[in-house]
N, C-alpha and C positions, 0 to 999 in steps of 0.2 A: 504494500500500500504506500503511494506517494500522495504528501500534503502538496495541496494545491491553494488553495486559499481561504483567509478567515472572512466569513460574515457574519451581519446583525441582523438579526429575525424577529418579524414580529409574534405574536401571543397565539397566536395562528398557527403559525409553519411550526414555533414551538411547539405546538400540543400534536400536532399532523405529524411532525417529527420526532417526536416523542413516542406518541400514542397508537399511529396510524389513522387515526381522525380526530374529527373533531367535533365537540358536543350542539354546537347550533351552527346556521349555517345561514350568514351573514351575505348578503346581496352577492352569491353564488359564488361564495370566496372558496368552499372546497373544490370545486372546480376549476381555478386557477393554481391552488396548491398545489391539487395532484397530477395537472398539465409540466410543472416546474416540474414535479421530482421526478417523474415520467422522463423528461428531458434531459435531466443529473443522467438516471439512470440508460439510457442509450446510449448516452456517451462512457458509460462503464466508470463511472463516478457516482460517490456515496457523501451524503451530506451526515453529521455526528454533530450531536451538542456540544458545548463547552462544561464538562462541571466542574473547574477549576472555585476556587473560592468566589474569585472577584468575574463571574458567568451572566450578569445584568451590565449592561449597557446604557441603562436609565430612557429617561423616556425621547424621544426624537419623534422629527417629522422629515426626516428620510427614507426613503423607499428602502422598503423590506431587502435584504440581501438576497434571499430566498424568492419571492411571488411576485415582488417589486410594487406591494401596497405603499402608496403616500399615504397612508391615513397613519393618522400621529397617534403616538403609543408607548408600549415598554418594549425595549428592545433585547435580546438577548445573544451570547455571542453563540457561535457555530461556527463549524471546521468542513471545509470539502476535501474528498480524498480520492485519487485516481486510484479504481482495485488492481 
């Protein structure tokens, strides 16, 4: 496995990536999540959380690293990895 790069995810991709889904389903947001990771995944790359200590990013109105929501929120970090 090679580190390819760090990003900041919203509350969203965090629990999708987490969990495999997500518990409501916010103006068709799991459908753009699982378009992204669908896309990670064809290119034979794997998205991981951060759970280092310091694993919150605080809140931003920067697009999602992951689905690329602008919608302002809590950010968290996350790691991509070529398998």
């Amino acid at each position: 496995m090679q580190f390819i790069d760090n990003i900041s995810v919203c509350v969203d991709c965090l629990m999708y990536i987490a969990n495999g889904v997500i518990e409501e389903d916010f103006d068709n947001r799991v459908e753009s999540i699982e378009e992204e990771y669908k896309k990670l995944k064809g290119k034979g790359q794997e998205v991981f959380l951060d759970y280092s200590e310091d694993h919150a990013d605080g809140f931003s109105w920067y697009p999602c690293g992951h689905c690329g929501s602008s919608l302002g929120g809590d950010r968290f970090k996350a790691n991509i990895y070529q398998l």
